[in-house]
C-alpha positions as CSV (number, residue, x, y, z in Angstrom):
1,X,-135.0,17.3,-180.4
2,X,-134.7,18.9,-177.3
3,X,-135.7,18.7,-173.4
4,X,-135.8,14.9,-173.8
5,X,-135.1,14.3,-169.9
6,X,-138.2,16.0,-167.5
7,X,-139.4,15.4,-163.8
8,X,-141.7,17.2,-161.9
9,X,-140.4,17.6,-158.3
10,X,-142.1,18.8,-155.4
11,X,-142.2,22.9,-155.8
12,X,-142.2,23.4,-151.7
13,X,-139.2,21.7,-151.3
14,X,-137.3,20.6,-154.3
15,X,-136.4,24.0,-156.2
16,X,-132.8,25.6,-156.9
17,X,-131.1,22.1,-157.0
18,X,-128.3,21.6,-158.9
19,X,-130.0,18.5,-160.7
20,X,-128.3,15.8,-163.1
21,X,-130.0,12.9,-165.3
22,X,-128.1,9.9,-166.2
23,X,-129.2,7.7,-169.1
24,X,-128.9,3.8,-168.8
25,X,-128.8,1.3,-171.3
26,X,-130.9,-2.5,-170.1
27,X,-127.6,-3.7,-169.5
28,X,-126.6,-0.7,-166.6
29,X,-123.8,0.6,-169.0
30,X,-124.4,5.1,-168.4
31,X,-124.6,6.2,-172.3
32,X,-121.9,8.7,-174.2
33,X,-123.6,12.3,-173.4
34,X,-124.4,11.5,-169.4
35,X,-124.9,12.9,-167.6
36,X,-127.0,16.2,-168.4
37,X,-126.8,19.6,-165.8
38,X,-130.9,20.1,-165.9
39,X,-132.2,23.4,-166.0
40,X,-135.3,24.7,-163.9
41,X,-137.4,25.8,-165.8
42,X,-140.3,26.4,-163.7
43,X,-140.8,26.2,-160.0
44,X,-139.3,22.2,-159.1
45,X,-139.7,21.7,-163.1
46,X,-136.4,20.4,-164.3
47,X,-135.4,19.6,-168.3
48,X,-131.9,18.6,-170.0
49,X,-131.3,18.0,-173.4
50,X,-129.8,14.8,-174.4
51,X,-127.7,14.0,-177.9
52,X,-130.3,10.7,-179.1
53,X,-127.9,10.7,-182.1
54,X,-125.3,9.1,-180.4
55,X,-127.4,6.1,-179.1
56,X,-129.3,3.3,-180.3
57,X,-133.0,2.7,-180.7
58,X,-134.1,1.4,-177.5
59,X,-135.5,1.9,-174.3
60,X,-133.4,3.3,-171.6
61,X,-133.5,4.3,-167.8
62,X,-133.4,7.6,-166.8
63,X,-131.8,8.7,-163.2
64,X,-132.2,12.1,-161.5
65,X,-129.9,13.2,-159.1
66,X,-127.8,15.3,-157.3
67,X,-124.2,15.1,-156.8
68,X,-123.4,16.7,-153.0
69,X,-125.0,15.3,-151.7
70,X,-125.8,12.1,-153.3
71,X,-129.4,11.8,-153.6
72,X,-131.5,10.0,-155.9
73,X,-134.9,12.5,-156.9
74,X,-136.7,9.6,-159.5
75,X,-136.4,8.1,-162.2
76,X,-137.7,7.5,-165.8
77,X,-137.4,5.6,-168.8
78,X,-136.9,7.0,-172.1
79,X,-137.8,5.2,-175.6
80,X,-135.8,6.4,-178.6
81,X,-136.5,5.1,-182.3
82,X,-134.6,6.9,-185.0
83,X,-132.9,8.8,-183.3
84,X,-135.8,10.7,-181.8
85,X,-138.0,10.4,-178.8
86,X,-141.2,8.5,-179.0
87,X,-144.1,7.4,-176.5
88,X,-143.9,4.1,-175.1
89,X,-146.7,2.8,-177.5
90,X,-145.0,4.0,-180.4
91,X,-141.7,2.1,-179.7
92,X,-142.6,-1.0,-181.0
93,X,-142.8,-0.3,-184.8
94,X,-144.0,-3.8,-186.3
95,X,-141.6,-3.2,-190.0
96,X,-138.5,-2.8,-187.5
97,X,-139.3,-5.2,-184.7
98,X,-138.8,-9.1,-185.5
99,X,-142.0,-11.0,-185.1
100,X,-141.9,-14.5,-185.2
101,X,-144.4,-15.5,-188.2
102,X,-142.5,-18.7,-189.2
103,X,-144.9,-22.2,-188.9
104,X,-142.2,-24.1,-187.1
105,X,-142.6,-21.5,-184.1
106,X,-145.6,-21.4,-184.2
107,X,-146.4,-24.9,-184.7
108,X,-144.1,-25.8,-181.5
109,X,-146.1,-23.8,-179.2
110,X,-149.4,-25.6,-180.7
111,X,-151.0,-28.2,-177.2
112,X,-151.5,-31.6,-178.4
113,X,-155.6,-32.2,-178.4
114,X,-155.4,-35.5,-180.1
115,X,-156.9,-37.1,-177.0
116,X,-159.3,-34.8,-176.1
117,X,-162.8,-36.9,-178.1
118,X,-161.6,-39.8,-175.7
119,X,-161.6,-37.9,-172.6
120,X,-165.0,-36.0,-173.1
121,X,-166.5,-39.3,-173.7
122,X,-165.4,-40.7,-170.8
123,X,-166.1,-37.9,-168.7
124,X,-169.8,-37.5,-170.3
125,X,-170.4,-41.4,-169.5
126,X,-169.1,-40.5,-166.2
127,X,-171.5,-37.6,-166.0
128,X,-173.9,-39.5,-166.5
129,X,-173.5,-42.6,-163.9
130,X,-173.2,-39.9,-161.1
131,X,-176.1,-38.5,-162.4
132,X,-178.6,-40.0,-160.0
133,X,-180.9,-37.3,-158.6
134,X,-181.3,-35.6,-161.6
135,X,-181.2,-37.6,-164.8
136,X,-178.2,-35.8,-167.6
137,X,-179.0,-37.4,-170.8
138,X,-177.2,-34.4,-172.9
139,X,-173.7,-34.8,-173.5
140,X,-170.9,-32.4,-173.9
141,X,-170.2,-31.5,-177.1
């Protein structure tokens, strides 16, 4: 794949830079292949290539910049699965990502309701008592 690293910069004022992109892993480490000399293809429109091959699947921050002088122009993030470029939404790929199906998890994160009959009878009794002005004969169920 090609032209994986794009931003749109203002065409009035941010054409015929010398523009680079560096690709960040989650941990800050810049990837083998960055940085990338971006081209200009249109008017502010700048595009670099960038080798996915020779990184993992995973999400990664994208800097654009120029080197003299130092000047950060934006950033991005860019999701590789496969060693291709996908969307955001189709990153997460539910037969490669772990989900936690197991009962133990999911029994652990379960709220204890054992009390709960107790307490709604005591709060529909209560109800009940304050009930003065307007008589509450229905309980909650």
């Amino acid at each position: 794949m090609s032209n994986e690293l794009n931003i749109q910069l203002d065409p009035f004022s941010n054409t015929a830079l010398t523009l680079i992109a560096r690709v960040y892993a989650k941990d800050g480490t810049e990837q083998t292949g960055s940085p990338v000399v971006c081209s200009e293809v249109a008017s502010a429109l700048y595009t670099g290539d960038f080798a996915l091959a020779s990184i993992s699947d995973d999400a990664y921050s994208v800097r654009f910049e120029t080197n003299t002088p130092d000047e950060l122009y934006g950033t991005g993030k860019l999701f590789v699965r496969n060693a291709e470029e996908v969307t955001q939404e189709g990153f997460f790929n539910p037969t490669l990502d772990e989900v936690t199906t197991d009962s133990a998890s999911r029994n652990a994160s379960k709220a204890d309701v054992s009390g709960i009959e107790t307490d709604l009878s005591t709060i529909n009794e209560g109800v009940k008592k304050a009930s003065l002005l307007i008589p509450h004969t229905q309980t909650l169920t």
